[in-house]
ROPARO-797529 format. One record per residue: residue in three letters; x, y, z of N, C-alpha, C in turn. Coordinates in pm, whole numbers, plus 50000, padded with zeros to 5 digits. Example, Ala and Ser with C-alpha at 12.3 -4.5 7.8 and 13.67 -1.06 7.14 Angstrom:
2
@residuo:ALA&nxx:51319&nyy:49431&nzz:50780&caxx:51230&cayy:49550&cazz:50780&cxx:51320&cyy:49670&czz:50780
@residuo:SER&nxx:51285&nyy:49775&nzz:50708&caxx:51367&cayy:49894&cazz:50714&cxx:51290&cyy:50003&czz:50787
This chain:
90
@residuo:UNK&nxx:88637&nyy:71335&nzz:86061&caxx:88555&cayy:71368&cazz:86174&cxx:88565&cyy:71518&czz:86207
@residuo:UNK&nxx:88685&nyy:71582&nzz:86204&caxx:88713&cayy:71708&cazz:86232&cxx:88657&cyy:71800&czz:86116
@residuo:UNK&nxx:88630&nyy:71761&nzz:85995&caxx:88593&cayy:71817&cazz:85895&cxx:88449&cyy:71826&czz:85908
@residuo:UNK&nxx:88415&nyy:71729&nzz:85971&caxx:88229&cayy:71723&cazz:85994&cxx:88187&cyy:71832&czz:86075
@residuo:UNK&nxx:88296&nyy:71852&nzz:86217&caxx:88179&cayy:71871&cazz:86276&cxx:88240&cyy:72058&czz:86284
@residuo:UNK&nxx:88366&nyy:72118&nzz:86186&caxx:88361&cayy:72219&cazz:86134&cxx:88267&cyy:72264&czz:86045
@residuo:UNK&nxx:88214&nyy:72173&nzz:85958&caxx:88064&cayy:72201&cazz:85878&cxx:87960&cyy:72222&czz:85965
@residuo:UNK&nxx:87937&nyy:72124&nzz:86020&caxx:87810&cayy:72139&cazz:86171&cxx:87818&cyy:72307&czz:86213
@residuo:UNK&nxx:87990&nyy:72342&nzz:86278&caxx:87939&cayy:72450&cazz:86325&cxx:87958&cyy:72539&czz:86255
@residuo:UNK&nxx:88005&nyy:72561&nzz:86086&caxx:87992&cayy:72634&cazz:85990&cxx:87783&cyy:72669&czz:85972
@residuo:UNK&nxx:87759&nyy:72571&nzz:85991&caxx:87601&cayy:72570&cazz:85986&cxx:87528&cyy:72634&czz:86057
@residuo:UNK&nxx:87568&nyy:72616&nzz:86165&caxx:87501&cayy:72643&cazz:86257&cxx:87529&cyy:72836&czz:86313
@residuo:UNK&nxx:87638&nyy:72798&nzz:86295&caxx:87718&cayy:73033&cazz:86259&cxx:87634&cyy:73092&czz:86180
@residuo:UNK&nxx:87600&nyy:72989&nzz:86038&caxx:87547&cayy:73080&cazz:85918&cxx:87398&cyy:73122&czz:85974
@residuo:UNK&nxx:87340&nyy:73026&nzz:86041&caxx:87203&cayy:73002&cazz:86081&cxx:87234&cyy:73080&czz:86197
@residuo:UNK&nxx:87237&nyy:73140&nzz:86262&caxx:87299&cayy:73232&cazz:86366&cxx:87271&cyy:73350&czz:86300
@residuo:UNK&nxx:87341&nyy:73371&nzz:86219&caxx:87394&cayy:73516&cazz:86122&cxx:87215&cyy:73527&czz:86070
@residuo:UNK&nxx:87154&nyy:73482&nzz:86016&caxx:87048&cayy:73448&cazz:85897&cxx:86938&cyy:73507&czz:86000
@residuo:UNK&nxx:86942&nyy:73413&nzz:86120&caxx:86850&cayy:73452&cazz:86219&cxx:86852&cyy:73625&czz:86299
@residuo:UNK&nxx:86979&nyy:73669&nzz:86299&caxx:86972&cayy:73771&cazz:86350&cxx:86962&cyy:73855&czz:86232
@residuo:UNK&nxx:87005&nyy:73845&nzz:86108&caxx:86990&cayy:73947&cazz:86049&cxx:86767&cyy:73983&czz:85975
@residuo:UNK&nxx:86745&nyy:73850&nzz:86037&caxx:86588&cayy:73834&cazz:86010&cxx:86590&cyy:73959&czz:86147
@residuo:UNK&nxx:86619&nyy:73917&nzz:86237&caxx:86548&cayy:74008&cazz:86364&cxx:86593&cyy:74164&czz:86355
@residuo:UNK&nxx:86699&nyy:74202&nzz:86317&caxx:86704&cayy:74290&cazz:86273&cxx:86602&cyy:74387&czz:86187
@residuo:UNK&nxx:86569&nyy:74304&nzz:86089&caxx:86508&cayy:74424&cazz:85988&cxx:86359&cyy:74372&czz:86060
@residuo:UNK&nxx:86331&nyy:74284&nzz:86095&caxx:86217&cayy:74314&cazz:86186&cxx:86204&cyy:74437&czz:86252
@residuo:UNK&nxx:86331&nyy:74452&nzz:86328&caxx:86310&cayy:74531&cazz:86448&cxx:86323&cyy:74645&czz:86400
@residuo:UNK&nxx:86362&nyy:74702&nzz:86259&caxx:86390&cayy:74809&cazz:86182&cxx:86230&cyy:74862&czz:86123
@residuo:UNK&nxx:86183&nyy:74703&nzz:86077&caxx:86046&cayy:74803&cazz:86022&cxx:85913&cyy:74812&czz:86145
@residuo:UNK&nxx:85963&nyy:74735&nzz:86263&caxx:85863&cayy:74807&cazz:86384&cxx:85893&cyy:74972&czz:86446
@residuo:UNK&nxx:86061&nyy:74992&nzz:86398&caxx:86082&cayy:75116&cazz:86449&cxx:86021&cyy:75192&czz:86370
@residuo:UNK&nxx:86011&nyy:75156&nzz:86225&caxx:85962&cayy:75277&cazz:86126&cxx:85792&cyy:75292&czz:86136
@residuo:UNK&nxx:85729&nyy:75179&nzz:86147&caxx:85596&cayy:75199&cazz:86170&cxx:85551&cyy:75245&czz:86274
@residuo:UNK&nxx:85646&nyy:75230&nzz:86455&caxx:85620&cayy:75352&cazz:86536&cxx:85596&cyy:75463&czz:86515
@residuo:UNK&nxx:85743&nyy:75539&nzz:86434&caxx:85771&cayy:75629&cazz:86430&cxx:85682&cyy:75690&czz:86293
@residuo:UNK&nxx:85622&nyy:75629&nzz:86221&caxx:85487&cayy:75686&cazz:86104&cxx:85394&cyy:75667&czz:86219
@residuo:UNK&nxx:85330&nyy:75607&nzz:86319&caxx:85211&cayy:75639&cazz:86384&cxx:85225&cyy:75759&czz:86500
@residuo:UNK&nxx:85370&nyy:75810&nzz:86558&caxx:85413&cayy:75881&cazz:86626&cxx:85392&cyy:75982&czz:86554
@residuo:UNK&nxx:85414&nyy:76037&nzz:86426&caxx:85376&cayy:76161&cazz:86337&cxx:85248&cyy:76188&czz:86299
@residuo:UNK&nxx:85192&nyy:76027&nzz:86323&caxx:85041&cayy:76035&cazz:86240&cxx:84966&cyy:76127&czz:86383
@residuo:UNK&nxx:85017&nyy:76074&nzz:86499&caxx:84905&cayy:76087&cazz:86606&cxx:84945&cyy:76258&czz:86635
@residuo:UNK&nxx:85083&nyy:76313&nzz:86601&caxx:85110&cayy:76414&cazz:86652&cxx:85034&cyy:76493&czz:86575
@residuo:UNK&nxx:85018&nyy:76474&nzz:86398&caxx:84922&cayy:76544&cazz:86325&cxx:84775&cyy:76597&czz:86375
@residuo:UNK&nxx:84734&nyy:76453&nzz:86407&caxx:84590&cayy:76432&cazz:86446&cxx:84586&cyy:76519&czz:86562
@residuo:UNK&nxx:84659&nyy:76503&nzz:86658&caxx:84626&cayy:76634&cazz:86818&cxx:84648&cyy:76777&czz:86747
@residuo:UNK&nxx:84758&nyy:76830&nzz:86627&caxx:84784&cayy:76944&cazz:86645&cxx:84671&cyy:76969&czz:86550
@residuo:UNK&nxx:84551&nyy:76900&nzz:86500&caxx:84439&cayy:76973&cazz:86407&cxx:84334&cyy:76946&czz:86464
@residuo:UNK&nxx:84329&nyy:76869&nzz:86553&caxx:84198&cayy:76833&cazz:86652&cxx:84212&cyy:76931&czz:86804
@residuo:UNK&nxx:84337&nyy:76949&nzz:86839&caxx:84365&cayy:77032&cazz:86994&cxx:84377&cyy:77180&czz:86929
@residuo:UNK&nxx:84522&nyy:77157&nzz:86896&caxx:84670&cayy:77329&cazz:86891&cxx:84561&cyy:77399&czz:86846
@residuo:UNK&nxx:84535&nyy:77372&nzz:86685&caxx:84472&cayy:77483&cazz:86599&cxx:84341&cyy:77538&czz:86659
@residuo:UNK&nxx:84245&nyy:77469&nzz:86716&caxx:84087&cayy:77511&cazz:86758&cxx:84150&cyy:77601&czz:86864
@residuo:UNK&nxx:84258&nyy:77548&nzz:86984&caxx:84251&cayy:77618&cazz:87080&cxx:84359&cyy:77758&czz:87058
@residuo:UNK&nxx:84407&nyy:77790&nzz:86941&caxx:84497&cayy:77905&cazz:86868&cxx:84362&cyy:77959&czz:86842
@residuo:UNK&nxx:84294&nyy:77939&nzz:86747&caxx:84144&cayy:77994&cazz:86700&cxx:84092&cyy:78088&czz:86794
@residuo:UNK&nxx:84065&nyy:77988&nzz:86921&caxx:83964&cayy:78015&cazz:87037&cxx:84097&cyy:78129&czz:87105
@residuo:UNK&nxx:84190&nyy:78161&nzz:87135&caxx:84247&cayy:78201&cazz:87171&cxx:84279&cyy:78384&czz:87088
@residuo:UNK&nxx:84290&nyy:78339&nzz:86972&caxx:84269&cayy:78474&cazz:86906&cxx:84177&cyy:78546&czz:86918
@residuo:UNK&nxx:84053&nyy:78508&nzz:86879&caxx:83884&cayy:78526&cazz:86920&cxx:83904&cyy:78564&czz:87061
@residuo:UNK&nxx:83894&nyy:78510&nzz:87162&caxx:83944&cayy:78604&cazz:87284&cxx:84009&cyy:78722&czz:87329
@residuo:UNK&nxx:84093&nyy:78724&nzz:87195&caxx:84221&cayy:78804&cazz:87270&cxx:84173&cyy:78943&czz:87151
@residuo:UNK&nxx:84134&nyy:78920&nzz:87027&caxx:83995&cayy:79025&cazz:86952&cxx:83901&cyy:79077&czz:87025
@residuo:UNK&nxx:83854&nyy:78985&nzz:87161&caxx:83733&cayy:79056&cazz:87205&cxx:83762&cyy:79148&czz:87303
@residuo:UNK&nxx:83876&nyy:79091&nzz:87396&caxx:83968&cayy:79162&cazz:87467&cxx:83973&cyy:79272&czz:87436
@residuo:UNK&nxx:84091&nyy:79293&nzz:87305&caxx:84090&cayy:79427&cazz:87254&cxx:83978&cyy:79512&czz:87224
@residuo:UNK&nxx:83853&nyy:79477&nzz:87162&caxx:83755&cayy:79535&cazz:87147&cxx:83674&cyy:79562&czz:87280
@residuo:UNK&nxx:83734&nyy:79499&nzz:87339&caxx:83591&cayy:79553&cazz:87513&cxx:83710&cyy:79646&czz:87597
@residuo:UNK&nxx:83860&nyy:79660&nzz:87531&caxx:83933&cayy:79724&cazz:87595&cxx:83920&cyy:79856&czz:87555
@residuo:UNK&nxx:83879&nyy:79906&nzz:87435&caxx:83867&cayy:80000&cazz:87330&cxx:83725&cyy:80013&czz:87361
@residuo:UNK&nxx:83646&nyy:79982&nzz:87413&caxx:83533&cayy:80060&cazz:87373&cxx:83508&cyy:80122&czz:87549
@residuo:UNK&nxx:83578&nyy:80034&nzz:87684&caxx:83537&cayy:80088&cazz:87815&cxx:83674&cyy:80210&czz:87815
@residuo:UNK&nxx:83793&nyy:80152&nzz:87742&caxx:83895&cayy:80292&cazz:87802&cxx:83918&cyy:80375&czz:87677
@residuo:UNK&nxx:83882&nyy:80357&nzz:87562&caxx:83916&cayy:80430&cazz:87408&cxx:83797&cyy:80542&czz:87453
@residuo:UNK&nxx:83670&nyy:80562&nzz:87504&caxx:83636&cayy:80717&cazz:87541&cxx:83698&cyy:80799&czz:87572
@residuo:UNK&nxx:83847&nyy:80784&nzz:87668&caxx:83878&cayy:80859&cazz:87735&cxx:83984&cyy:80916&czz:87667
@residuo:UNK&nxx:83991&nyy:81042&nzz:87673&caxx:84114&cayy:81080&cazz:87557&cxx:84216&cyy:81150&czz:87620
@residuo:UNK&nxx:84347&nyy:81100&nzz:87613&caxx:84457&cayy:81146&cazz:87609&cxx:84515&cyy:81205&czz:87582
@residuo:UNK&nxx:84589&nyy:81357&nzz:87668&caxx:84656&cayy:81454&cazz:87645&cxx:84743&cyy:81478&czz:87466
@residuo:UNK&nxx:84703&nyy:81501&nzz:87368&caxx:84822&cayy:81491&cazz:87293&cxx:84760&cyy:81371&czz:87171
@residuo:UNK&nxx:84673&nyy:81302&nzz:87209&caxx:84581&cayy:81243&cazz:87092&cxx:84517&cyy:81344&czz:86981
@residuo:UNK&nxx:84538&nyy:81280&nzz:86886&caxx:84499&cayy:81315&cazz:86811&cxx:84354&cyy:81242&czz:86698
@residuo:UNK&nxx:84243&nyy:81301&nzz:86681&caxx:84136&cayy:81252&cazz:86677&cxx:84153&cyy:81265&czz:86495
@residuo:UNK&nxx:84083&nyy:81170&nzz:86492&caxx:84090&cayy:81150&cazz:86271&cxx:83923&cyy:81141&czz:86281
@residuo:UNK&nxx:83919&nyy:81296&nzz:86157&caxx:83738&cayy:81258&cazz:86141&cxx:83694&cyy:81138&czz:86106
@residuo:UNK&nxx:83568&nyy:81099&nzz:86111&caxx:83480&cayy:80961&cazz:86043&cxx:83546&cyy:80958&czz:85873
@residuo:UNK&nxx:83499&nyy:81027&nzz:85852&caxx:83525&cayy:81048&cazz:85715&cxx:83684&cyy:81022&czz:85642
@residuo:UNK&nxx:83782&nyy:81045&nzz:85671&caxx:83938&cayy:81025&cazz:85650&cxx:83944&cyy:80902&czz:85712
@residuo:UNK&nxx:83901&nyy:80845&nzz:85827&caxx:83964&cayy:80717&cazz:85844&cxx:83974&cyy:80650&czz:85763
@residuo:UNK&nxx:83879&nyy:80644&nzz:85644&caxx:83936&cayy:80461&cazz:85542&cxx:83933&cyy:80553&czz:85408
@residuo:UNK&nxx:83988&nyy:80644&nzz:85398&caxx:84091&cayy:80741&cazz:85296&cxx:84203&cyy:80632&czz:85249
């Protein structure tokens, strides 16, 4: 009798063990497929958002300089020195 119902709960441990180690790697390959859609989505914003608005941001900051250079670059400064047309792309 004592031998039985050490099998019973030999059985029932193993089936214990079997079951958690199922939930385990469950719970292992939901972490990994988060964490591939967590990279996928971060991809997708930094080529659909970051980059256009880096783009748009340079382009601004070009026009900047160029509307800064053409209202205050007339004015010339003590000690400037002027390069003919011609030598500049020497």
């Amino acid at each position: 009798m004592v031998r039985g119902q050490i099998e019973r709960l030999d059985a029932t441990v193993s089936d214990v063990v079997d079951r958690t180690r199922l939930q385990v790697i469950r719970a292992d390959e939901l972490l990994n497929r988060t964490m591939d859609r967590i990279e996928e989505t971060t991809e997708v914003v930094h080529k659909t958002v970051v980059s256009p608005v880096r783009h748009l941001s340079g382009l601004f900051q070009g026009v900047t300089a160029g509307l800064e250079f053409l209202l205050n670059g007339k004015r010339r400064r003590r000690g400037d020195v002027t390069v003919p047309q011609d030598e500049m792309f020497i």
